[in-house]
C-alpha positions, 0 to 999 in steps of 0.5 A, a space after each residue: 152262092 157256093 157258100 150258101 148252097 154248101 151250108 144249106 146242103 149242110 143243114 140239110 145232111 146234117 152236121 157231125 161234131 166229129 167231122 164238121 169244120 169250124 165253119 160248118 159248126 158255126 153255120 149250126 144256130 146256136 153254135 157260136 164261135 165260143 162254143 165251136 171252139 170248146 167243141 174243137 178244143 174236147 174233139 182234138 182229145 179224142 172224138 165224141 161217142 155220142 151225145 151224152 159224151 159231149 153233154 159231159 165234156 163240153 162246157 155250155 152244152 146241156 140236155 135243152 141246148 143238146 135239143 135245140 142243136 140237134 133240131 138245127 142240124 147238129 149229130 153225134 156219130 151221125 145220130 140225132 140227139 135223142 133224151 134220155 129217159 127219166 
């Protein structure tokens, strides 16, 4: 039960990309363990300025998948994903 109150209110809060456990990043939908770890892997080098900058740096992670993350509770530098206008 404490897990499942710790995601919800995780979901809920959101989840920054530069502070969140595997745990928390893998609770993210869409975020599988492949992916979290290629998230963790770039983030050890130094943390995400903001989206744009892990769009570019993380392999599987473009402009659609940025979205739907985002939608799922994911941020960067605590701010949604927002495109970029065209």
């Amino acid at each position: 039960a404490a897990l499942l109150t710790t995601l919800s209110l995780a979901a809920f809060a959101g989840v920054d990309v530069n502070k969140a456990s595997q745990a928390e990043l893998e609770a993210v939908p869409g975020m599988g363990p492949a992916l979290t770890t290629r998230v963790m892997d770039e983030r050890k080098k130094a943390p995400f300025k903001d989206w744009a900058d892990l769009i570019q740096r993380v392999r599987g992670i473009g402009e659609g998948s940025a979205a739907r993350l985002s939608k799922g509770g994911l941020t960067v530098a605590n701010a949604e994903y927002k495109p970029a206008a065209k």
